[in-house]
C-alpha positions as YAML, in Angstrom:
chain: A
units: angstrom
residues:
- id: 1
  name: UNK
  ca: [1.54, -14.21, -4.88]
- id: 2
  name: UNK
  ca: [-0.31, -13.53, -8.04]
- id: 3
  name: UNK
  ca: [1.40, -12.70, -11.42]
- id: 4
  name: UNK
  ca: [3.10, -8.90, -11.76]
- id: 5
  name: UNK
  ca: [1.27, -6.54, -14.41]
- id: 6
  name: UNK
  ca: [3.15, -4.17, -16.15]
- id: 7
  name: UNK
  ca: [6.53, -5.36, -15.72]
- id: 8
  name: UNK
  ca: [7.23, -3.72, -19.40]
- id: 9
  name: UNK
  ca: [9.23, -0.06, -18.64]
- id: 10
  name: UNK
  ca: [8.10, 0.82, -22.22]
- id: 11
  name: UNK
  ca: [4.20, 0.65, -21.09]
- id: 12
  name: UNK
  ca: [3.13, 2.89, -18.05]
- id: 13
  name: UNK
  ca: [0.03, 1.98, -16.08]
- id: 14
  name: UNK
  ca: [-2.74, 4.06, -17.24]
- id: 15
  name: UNK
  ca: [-6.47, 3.77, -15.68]
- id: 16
  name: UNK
  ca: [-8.15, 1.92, -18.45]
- id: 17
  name: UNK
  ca: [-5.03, -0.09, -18.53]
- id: 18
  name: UNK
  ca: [-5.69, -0.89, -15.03]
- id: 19
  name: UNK
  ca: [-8.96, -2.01, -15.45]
- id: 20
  name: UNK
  ca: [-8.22, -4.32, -17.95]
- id: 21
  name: UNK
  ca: [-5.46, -6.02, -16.26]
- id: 22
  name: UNK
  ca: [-6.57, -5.92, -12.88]
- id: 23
  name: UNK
  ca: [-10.23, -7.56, -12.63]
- id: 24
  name: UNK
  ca: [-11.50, -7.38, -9.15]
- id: 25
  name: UNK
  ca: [-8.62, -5.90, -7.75]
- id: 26
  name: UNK
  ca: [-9.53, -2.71, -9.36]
- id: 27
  name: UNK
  ca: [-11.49, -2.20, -6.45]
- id: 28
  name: UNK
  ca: [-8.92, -2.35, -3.72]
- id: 29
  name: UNK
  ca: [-6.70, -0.64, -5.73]
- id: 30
  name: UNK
  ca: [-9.50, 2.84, -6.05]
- id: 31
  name: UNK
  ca: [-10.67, 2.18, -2.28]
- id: 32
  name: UNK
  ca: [-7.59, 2.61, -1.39]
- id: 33
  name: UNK
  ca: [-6.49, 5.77, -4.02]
- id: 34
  name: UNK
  ca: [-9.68, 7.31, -2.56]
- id: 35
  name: UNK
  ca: [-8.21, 7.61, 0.67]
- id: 36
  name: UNK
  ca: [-5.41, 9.42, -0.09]
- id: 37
  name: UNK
  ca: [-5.94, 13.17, 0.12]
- id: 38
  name: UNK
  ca: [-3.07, 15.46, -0.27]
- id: 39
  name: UNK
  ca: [-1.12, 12.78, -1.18]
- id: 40
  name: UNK
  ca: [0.59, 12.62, -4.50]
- id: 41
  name: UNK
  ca: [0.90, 9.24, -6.97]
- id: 42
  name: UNK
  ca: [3.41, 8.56, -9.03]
- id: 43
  name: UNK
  ca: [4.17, 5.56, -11.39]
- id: 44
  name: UNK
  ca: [7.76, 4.59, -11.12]
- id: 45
  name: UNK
  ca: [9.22, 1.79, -12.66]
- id: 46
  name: UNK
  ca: [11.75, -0.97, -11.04]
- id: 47
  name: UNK
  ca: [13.97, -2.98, -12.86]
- id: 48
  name: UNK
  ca: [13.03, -5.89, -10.62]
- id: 49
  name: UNK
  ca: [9.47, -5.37, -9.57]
- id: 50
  name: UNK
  ca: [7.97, -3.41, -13.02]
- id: 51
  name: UNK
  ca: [5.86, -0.40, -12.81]
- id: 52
  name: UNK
  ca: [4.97, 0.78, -8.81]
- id: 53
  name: UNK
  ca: [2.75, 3.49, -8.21]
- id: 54
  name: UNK
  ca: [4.30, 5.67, -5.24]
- id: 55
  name: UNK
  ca: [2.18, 7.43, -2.65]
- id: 56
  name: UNK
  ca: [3.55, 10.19, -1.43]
- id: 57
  name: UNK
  ca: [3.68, 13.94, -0.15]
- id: 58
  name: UNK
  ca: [6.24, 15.48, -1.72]
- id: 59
  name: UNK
  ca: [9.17, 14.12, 0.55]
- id: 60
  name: UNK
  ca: [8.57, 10.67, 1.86]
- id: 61
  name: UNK
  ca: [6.05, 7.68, 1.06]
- id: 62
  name: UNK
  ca: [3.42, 6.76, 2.22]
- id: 63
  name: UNK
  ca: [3.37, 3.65, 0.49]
- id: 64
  name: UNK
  ca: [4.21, 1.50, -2.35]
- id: 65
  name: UNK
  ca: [1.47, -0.32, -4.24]
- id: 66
  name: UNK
  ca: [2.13, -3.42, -6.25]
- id: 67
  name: UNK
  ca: [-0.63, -3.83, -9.54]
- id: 68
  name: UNK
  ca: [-1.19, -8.10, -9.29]
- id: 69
  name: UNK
  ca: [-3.67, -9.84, -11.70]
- id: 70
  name: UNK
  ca: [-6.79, -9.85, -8.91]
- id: 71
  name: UNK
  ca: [-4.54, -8.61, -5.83]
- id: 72
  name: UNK
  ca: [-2.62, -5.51, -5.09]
- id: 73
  name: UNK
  ca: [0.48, -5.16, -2.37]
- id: 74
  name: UNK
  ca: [1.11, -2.34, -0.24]
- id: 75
  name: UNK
  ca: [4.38, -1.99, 1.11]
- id: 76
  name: UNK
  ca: [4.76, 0.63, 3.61]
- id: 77
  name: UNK
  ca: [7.56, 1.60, 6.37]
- id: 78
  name: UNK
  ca: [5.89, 2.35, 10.19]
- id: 79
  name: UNK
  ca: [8.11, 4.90, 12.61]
- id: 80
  name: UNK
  ca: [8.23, 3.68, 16.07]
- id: 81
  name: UNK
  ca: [5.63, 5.86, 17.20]
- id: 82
  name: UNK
  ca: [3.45, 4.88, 14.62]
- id: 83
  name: UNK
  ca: [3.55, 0.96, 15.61]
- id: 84
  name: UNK
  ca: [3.17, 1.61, 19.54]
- id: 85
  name: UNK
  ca: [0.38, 3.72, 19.22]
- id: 86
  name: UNK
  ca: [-1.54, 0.78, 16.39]
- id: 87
  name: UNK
  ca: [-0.25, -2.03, 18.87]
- id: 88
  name: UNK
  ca: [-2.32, -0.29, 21.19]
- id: 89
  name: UNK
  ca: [-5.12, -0.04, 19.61]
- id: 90
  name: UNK
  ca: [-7.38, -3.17, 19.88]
- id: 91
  name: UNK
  ca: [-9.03, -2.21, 16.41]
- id: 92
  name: UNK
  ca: [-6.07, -3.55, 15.02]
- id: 93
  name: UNK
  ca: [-5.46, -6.30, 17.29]
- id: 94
  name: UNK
  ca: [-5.70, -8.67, 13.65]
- id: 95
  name: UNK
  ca: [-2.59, -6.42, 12.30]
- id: 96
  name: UNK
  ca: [-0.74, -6.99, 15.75]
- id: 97
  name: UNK
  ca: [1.17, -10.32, 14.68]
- id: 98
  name: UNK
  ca: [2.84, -8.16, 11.32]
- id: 99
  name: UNK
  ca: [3.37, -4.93, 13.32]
- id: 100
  name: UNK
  ca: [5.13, -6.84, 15.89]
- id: 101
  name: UNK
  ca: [7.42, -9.44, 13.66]
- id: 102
  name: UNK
  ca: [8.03, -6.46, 11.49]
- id: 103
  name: UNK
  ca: [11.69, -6.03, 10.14]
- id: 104
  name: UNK
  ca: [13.12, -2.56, 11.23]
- id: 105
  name: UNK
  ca: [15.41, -0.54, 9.32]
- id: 106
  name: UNK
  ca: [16.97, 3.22, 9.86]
- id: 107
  name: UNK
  ca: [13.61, 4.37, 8.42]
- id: 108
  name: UNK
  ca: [11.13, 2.37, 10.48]
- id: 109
  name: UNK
  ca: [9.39, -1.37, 10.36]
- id: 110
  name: UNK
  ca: [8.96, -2.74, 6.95]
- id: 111
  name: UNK
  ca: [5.10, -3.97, 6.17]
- id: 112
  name: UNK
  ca: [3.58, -5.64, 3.65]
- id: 113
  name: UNK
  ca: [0.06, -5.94, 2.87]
- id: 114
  name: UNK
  ca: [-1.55, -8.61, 0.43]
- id: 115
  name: UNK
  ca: [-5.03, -7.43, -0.73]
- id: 116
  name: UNK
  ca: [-6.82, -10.02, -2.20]
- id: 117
  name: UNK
  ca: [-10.73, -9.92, -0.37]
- id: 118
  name: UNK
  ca: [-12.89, -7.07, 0.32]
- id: 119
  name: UNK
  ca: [-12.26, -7.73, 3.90]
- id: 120
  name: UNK
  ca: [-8.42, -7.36, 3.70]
- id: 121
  name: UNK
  ca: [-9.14, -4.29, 1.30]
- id: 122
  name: UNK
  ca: [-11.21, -2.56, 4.09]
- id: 123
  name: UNK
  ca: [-8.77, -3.38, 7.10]
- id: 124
  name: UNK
  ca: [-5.65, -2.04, 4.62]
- id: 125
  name: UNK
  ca: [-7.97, 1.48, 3.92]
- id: 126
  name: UNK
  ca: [-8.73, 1.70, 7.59]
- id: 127
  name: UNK
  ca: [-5.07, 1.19, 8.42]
- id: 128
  name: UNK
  ca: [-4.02, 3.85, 6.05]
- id: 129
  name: UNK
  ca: [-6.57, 6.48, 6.76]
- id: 130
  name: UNK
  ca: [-5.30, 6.24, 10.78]
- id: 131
  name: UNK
  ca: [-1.94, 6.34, 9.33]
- id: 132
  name: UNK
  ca: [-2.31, 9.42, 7.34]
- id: 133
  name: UNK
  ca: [-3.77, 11.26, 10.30]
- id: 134
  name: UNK
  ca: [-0.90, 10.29, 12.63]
- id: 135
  name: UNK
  ca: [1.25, 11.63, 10.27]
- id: 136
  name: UNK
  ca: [-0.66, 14.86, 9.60]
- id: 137
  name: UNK
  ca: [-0.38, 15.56, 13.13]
...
């Protein structure tokens, strides 16, 4: 895992912050913003992690993203319906393994998504934009 940015609770992320911090992962990090619709985003900062922007709609996240120097993390909970109908899906057959092994809590499984590569970046957006449909439904 690549070094946390903005681990200060004195300085909040701010876009041209971002940018300078975040090199190529400034990329994931809008491909995956753009995607987002009527969801909200909101820093927050964690005494442990730093400064985590929250995706949500009002009630519950979507997901958590993690600011890395060149990466970002997504950390996201799944409902049960949610993971059967991806792990039936062979479009995500490569996300299988981690929907499967995922730990489940009261609120769902527990997933965590590195993005390092334009190719993880794209599977993570894809992922997201099914997931915001489910739940939309």
């Amino acid at each position: 895992m690549n070094k946390r940015l903005f681990t200060d609770w004195s300085v909040e992320p701010t876009d041209l912050l971002l940018r300078k911090k975040m090199g190529n992962a400034m990329n994931y990090y809008s491909a995956i913003l753009s995607k987002l619709g009527k969801y909200r985003k909101q820093w927050q900062y964690s005494q442990g992690n730093g400064w985590i922007l929250r995706a949500h709609d009002n009630r519950k996240a979507l997901f958590y993203l993690i600011p890395l120097e060149d990466e970002i993390d997504i950390s996201l909970t799944v409902r049960d319906g949610e993971r059967e109908g991806f792990l039936q899906r062979n479009e995500f057959e490569e996300l299988y393994h981690q929907l499967e092994s995922a730990t489940k809590y009261s609120g769902g499984y527990a997933i965590r998504f590195g993005i390092e590569s334009f190719t993880e970046c794209k599977s993570v957006t894809h992922f997201l934009t099914e997931l915001i449909k489910m739940r939309s439904r």
